[in-house]
C-alpha positions as CSV (number, residue, x, y, z in Angstrom):
1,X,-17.8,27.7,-22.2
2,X,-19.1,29.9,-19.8
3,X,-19.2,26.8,-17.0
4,X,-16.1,25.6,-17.5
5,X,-14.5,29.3,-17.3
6,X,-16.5,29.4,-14.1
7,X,-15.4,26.1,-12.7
8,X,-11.9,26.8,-13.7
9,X,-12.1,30.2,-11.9
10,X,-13.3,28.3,-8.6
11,X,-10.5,25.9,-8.4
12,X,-8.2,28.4,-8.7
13,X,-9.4,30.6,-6.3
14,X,-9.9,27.3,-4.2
15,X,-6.2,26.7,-4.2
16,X,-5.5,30.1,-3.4
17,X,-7.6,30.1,-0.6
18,X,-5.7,26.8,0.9
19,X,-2.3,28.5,0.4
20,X,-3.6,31.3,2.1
21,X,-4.7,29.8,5.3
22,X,-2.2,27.4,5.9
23,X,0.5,30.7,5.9
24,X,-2.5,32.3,8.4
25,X,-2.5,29.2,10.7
26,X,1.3,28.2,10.5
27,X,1.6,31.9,11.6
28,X,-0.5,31.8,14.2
29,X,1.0,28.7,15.8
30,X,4.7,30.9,15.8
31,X,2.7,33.6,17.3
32,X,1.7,31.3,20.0
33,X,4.9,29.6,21.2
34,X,3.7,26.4,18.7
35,X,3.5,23.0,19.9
36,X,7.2,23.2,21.8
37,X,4.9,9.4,23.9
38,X,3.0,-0.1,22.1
39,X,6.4,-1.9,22.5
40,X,8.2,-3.0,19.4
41,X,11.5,-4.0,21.2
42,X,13.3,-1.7,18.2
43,X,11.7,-3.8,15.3
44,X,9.3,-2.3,12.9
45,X,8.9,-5.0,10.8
46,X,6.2,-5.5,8.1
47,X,3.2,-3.6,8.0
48,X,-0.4,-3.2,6.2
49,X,0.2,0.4,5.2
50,X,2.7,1.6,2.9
51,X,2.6,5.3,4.2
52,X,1.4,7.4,7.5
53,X,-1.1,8.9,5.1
54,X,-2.8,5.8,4.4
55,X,-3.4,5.8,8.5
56,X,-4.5,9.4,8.7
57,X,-7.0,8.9,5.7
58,X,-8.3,5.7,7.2
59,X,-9.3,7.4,10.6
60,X,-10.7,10.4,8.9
61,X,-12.8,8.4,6.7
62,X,-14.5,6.9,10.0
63,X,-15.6,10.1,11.2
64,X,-19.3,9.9,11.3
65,X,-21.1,13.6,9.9
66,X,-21.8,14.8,13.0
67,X,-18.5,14.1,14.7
68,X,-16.5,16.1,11.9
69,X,-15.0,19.6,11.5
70,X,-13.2,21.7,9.4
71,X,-9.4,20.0,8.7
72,X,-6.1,21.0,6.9
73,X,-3.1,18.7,6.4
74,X,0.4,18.3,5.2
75,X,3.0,21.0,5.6
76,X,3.1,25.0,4.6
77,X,4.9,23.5,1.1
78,X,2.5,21.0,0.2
79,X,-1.1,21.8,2.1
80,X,-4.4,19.9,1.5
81,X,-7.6,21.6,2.4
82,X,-10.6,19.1,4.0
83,X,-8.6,16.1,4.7
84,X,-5.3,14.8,6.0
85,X,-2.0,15.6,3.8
86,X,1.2,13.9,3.8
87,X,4.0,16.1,5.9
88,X,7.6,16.3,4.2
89,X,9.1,14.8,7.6
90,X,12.8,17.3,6.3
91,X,10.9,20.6,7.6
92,X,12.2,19.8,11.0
93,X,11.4,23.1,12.8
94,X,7.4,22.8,11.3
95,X,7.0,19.4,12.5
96,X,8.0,20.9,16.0
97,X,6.2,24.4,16.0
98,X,2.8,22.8,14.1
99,X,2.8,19.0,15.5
100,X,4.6,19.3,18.7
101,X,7.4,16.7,17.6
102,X,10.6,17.6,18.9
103,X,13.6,18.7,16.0
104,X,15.9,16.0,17.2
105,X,13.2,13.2,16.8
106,X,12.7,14.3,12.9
107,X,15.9,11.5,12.9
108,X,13.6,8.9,13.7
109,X,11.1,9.0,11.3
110,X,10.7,8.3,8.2
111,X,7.7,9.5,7.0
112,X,4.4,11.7,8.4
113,X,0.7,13.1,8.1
114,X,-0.9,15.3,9.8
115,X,-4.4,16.5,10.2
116,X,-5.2,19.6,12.1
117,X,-8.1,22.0,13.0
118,X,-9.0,24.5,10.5
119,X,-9.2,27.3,13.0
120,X,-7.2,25.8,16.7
121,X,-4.8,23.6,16.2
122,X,-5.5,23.1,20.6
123,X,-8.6,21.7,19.9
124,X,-7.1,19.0,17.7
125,X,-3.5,18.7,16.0
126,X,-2.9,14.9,15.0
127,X,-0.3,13.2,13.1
128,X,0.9,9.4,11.8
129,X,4.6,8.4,12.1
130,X,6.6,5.9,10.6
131,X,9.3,5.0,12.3
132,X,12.1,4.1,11.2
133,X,13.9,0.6,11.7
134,X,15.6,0.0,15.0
135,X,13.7,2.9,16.6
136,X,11.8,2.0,19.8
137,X,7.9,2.8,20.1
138,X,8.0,3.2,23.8
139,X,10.7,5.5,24.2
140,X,9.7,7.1,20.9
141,X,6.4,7.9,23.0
142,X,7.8,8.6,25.6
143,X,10.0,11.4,24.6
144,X,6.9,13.1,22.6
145,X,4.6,13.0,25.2
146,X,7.2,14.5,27.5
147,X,7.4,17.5,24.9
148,X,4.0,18.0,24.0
149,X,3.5,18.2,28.2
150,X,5.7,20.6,28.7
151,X,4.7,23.3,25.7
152,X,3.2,26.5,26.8
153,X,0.2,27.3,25.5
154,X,-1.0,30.1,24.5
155,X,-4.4,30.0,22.2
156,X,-5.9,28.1,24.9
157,X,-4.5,24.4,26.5
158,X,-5.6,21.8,24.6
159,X,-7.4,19.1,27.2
160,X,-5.9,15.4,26.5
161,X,-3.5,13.8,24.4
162,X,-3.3,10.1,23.3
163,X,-0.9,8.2,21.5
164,X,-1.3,5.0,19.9
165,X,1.1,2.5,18.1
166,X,-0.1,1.1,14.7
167,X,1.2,-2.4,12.8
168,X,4.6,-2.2,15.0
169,X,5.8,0.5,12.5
170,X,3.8,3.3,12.9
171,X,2.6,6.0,16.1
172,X,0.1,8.3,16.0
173,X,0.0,11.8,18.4
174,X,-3.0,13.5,19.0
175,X,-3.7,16.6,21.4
176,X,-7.1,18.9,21.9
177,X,-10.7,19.4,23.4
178,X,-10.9,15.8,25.4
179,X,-14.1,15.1,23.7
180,X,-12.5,15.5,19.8
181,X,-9.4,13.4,21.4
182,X,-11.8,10.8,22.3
183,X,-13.7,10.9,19.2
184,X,-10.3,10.5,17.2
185,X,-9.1,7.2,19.5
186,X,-12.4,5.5,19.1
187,X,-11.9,5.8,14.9
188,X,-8.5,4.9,15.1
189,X,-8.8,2.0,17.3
190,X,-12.1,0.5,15.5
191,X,-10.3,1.4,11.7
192,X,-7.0,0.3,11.8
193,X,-5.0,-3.1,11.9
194,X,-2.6,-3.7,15.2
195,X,-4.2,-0.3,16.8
196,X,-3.4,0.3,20.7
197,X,-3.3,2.9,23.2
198,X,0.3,3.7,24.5
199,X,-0.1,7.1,26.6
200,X,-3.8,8.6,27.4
201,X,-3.2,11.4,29.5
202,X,-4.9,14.9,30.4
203,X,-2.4,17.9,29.8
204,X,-2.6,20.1,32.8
């Protein structure tokens, strides 16, 4: 009885915990100006993975021990702790200030998952798209990368940021330390079906 009072206890306190630090981070990205782009010719079409979290969960899984650190993911209203969480692509303004995707693109998505550092989201914020029908991949990119460029960081400049297209319906964005970037590409491009590099670029 004693365990399972104990155990109980821990999860709660575990959940509590979560809750706590995503309010910590998310205000800590405000507090520091936030995070303010593969040709489909328009046409999604079919594709292996029924949601952006199955892409984010894939890449994670490939992380060797030594390569990983501390994550969180999904947004302030739904947040998972140690892995990559599904993001509620209708919190607009978060998507911009936490994942550096502009308001007005929000439109062209249909879905999202993020997975972020634990302590700087400059040393690595990443997140899956799926776009939705119609929407272009290149320009799609385009636009992001041309927003994520321009931010002004504050918490220190995250190094490099890639951005890769997935099955013809999905993108991926990923900024930080160059070495955590290149870490990420490597698992993505090795894990997942119809995986290319669209923009690799260092962010001055």
């Amino acid at each position: 009885l004693l365990t399972n009072l104990l155990y109980e206890g821990i999860k709660k306190m575990k959940k509590l915990a979560v809750l706590l630090m995503t309010a910590v981070m998310l205000t800590a990205f405000t507090g520091c100006g936030g995070k303010n782009d593969a040709s489909n010719g328009g046409e999604s079409g079919e594709s292996k993975y029924a949601e952006a979290i199955e892409i984010m969960d894939a890449v994670f899984g490939a992380y060797e021990e030594a390569d990983k650190f501390a994550v969180y993911g999904g947004n302030q209203e739904n947040p998972v702790m140690d892995a990559p969480g599904k993001f509620d692509v209708t919190k607009t303004e978060e998507l911009s200030y936490v994942l550096g995707l502009p308001e007005a693109m929000a439109s062209d998505i249909e879905d999202a998952a993020s997975m972020v550092h634990m302590m700087n989201g400059n040393v690595f914020t990443g997140a899956a798209y799926r776009l939705k029908d119609g929407v272009d991949m290149n320009s799609f990119a385009e636009e992001a990368r041309t927003k994520i460029l321009a931010t002004q960081w504050m918490c220190g400049q995250p190094e490099t940021l890639v951005i890769i297209k997935v099955d013809g319906s999905y993108v991926i964005t990923a900024y930080g330390a160059a070495e955590t970037i290149e870490t990420f590409k490597n698992n993505a491009l090795s894990t997942l079906e119809g995986s290319e590099v669209i923009i690799e670029t260092p962010i001055a």
